[in-house]
C-alpha positions as YAML, in Angstrom:
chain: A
units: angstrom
residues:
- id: 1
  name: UNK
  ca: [78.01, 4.04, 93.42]
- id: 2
  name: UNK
  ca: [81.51, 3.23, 94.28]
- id: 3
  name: UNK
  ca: [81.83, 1.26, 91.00]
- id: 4
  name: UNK
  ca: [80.59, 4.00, 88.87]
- id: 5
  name: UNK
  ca: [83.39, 6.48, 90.18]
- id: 6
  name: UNK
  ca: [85.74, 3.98, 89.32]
- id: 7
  name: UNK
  ca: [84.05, 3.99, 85.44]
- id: 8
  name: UNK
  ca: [83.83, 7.71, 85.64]
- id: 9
  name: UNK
  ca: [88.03, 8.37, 86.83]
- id: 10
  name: UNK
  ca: [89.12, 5.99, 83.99]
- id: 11
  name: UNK
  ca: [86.98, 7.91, 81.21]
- id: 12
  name: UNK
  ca: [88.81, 11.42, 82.19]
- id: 13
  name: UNK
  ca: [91.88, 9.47, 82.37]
- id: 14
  name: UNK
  ca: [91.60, 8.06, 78.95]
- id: 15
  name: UNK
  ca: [90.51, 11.10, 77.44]
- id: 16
  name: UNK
  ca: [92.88, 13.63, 79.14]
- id: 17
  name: UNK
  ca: [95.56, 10.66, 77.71]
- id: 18
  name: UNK
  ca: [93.94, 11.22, 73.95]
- id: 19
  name: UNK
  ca: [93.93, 14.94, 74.05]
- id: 20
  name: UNK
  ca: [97.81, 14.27, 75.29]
- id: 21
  name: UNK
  ca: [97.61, 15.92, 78.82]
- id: 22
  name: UNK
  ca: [101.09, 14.75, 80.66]
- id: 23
  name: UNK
  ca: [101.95, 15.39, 84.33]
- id: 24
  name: UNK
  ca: [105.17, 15.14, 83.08]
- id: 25
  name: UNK
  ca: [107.50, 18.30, 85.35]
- id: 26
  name: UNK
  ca: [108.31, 21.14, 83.72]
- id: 27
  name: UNK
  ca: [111.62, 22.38, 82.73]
- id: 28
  name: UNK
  ca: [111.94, 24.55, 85.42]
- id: 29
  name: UNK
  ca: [111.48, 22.06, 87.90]
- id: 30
  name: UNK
  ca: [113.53, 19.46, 86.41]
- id: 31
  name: UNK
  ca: [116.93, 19.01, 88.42]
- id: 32
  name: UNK
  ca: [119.97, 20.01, 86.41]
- id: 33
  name: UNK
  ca: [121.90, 18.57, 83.81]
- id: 34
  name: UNK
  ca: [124.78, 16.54, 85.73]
- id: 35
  name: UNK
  ca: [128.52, 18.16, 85.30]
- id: 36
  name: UNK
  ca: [130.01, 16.82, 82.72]
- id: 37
  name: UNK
  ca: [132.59, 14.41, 83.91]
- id: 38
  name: UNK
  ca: [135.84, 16.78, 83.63]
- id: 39
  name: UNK
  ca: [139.54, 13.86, 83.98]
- id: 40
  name: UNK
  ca: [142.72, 15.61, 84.75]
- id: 41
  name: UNK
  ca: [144.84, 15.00, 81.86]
- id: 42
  name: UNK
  ca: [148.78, 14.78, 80.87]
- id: 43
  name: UNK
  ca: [150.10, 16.91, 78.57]
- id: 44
  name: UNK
  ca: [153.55, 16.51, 78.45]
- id: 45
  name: UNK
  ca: [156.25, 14.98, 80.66]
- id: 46
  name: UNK
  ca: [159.86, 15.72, 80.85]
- id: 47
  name: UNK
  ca: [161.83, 13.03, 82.27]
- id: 48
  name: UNK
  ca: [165.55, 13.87, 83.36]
- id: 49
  name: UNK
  ca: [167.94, 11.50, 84.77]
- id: 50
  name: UNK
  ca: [170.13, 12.70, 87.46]
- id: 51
  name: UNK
  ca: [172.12, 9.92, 88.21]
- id: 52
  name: UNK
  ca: [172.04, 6.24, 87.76]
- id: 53
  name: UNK
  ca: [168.40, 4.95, 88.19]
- id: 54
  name: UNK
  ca: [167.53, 8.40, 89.40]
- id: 55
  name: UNK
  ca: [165.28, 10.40, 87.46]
- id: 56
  name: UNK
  ca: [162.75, 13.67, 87.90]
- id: 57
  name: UNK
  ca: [159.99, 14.05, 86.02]
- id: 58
  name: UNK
  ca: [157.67, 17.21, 85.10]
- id: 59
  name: UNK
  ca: [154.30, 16.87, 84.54]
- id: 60
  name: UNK
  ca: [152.11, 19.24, 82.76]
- id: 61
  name: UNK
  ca: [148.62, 18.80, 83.58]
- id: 62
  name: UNK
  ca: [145.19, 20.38, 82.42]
- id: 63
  name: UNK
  ca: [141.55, 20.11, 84.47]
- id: 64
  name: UNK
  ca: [139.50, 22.79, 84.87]
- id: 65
  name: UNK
  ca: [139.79, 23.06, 88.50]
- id: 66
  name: UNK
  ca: [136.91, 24.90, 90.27]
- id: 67
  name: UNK
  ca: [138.42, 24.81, 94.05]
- id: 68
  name: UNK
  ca: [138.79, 22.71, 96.75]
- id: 69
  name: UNK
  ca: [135.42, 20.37, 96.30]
- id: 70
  name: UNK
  ca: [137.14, 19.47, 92.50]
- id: 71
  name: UNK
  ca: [140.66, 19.91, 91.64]
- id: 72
  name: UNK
  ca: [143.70, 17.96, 90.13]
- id: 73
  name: UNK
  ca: [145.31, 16.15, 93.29]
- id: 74
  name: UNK
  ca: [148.15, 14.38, 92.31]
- id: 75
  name: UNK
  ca: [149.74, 12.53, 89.39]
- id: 76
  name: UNK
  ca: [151.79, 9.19, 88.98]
- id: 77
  name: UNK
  ca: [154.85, 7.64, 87.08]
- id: 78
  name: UNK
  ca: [153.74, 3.78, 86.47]
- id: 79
  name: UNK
  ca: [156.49, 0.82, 86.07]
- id: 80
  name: UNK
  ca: [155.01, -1.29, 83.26]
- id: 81
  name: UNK
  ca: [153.45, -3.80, 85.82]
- id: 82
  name: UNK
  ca: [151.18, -1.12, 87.13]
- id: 83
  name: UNK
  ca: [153.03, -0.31, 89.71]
- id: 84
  name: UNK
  ca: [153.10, 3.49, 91.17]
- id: 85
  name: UNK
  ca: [156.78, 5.07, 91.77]
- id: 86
  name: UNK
  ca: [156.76, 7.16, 95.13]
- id: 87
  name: UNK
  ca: [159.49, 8.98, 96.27]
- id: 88
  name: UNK
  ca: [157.48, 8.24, 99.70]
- id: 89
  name: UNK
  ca: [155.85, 4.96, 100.32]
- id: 90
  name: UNK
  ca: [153.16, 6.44, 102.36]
- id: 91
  name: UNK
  ca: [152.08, 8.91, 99.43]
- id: 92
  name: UNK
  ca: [148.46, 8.50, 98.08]
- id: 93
  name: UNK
  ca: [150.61, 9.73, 94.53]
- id: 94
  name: UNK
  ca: [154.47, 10.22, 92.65]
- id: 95
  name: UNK
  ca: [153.56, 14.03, 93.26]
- id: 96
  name: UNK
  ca: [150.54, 14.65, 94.90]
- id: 97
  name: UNK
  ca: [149.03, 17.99, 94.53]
- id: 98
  name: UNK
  ca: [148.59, 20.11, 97.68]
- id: 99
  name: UNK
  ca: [146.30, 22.56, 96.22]
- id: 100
  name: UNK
  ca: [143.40, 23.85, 93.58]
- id: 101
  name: UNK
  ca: [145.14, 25.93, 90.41]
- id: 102
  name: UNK
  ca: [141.42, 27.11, 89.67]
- id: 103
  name: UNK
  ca: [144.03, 30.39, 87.28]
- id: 104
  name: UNK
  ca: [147.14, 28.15, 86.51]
- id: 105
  name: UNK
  ca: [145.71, 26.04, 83.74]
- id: 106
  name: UNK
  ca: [147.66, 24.03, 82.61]
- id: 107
  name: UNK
  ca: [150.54, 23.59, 84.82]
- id: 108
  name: UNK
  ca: [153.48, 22.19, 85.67]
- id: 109
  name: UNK
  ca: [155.25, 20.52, 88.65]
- id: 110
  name: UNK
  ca: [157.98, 18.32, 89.26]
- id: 111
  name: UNK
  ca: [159.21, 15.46, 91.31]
- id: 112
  name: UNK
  ca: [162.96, 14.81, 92.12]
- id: 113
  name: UNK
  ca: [164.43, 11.40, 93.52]
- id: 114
  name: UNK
  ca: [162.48, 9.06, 91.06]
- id: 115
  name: UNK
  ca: [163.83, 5.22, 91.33]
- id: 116
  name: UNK
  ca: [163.42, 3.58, 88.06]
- id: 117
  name: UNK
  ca: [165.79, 0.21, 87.58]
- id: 118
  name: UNK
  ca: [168.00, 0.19, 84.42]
- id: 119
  name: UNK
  ca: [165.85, -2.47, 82.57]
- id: 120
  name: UNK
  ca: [163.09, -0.28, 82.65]
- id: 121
  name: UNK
  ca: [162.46, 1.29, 79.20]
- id: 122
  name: UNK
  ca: [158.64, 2.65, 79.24]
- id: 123
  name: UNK
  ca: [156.49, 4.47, 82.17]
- id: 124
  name: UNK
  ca: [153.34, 5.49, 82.04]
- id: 125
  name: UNK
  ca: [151.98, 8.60, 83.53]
- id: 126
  name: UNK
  ca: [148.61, 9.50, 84.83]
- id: 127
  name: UNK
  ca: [146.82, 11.99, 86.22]
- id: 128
  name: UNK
  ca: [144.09, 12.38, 88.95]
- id: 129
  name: UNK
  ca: [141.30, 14.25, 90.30]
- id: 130
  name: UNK
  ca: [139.82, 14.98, 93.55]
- id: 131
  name: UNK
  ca: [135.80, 14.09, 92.26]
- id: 132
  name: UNK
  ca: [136.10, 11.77, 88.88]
- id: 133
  name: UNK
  ca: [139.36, 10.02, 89.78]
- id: 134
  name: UNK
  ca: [141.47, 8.50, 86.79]
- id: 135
  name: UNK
  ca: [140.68, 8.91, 83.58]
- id: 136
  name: UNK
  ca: [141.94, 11.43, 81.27]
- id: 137
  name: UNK
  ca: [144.60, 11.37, 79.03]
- id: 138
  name: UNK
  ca: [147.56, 9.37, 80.05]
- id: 139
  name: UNK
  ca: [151.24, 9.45, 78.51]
- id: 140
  name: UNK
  ca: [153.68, 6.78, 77.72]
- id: 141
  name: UNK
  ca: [157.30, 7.73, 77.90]
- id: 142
  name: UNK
  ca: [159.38, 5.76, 76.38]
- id: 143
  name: UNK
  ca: [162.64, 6.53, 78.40]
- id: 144
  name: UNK
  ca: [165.32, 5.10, 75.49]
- id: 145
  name: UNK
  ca: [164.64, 7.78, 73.04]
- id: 146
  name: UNK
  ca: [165.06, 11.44, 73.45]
- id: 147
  name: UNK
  ca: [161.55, 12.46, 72.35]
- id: 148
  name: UNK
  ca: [157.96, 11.31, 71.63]
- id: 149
  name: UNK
  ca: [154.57, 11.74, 71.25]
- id: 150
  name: UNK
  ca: [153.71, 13.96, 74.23]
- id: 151
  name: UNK
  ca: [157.22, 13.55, 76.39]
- id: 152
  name: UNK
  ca: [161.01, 14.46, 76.18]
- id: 153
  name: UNK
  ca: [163.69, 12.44, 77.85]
- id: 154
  name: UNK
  ca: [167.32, 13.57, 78.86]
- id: 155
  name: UNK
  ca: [170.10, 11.60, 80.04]
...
């Protein structure tokens, strides 16, 4: 008897799979669609120098911040080797970001007391975000001319 139940399971099963029966889950139990990933991004960056080798920068940055579990947390100003310029070597950024602007979109802070050596002619800035990381849209600043795609420089 055992053998025939056996027979008798695969027969529904083959027919339920004919008429197309799926146990597949509905749409209403489905989880939902992951968050699109959402990079901070640079939109602009003015680069002043204030004396010698001493420049500040201001960033404008857009993300669509939703609070404190995914926000914009800092930005950097890159050396062409990679290499992050922080006004303190303990900083996780060049400017970090103390806080969500969930209504300040886009915005724009600044960082003073910027070391960049005189043989230096291109940075690279980037911005970051508390859930996705790096990512988004990054600018080059090429700090011999006064103005470029996406930056201004004074000296």
């Amino acid at each position: 008897m055992g053998c025939m139940r056996w027979i008798i399971v695969g027969i529904v099963l083959a027919l339920l799979a004919v008429l197309g029966v799926s146990w597949a889950v509905s749409p209403s139990e489905q989880a939902p669609p992951a968050e699109p990933l959402s990079y901070a991004d640079v939109l602009f960056v003015r680069a002043v120098e204030t004396a010698p080798e001493t420049w500040t920068f201001y960033v404008t940055v857009a993300h669509p911040d939703t609070g404190w579990e995914h926000y914009a947390d800092g930005w950097d100003v890159l050396l062409p080797d990679g290499t992050p310029i922080k006004p303190q070597p303990e900083a996780a950024f060049t400017r970090p970001l103390a806080h969500p602007h969930v209504d300040e979109q886009p915005f724009t802070r600044s960082q003073a007391g910027l070391h960049i050596p005189a043989d230096v002619q291109q940075v690279r800035v980037r911005a970051h975000d508390s859930l996705h990381g790096w990512g988004g849209r990054e600018v080059v600043v090429n700090l011999s001319v006064p103005s470029g795609e996406g930056f201004a420089v004074e000296r």
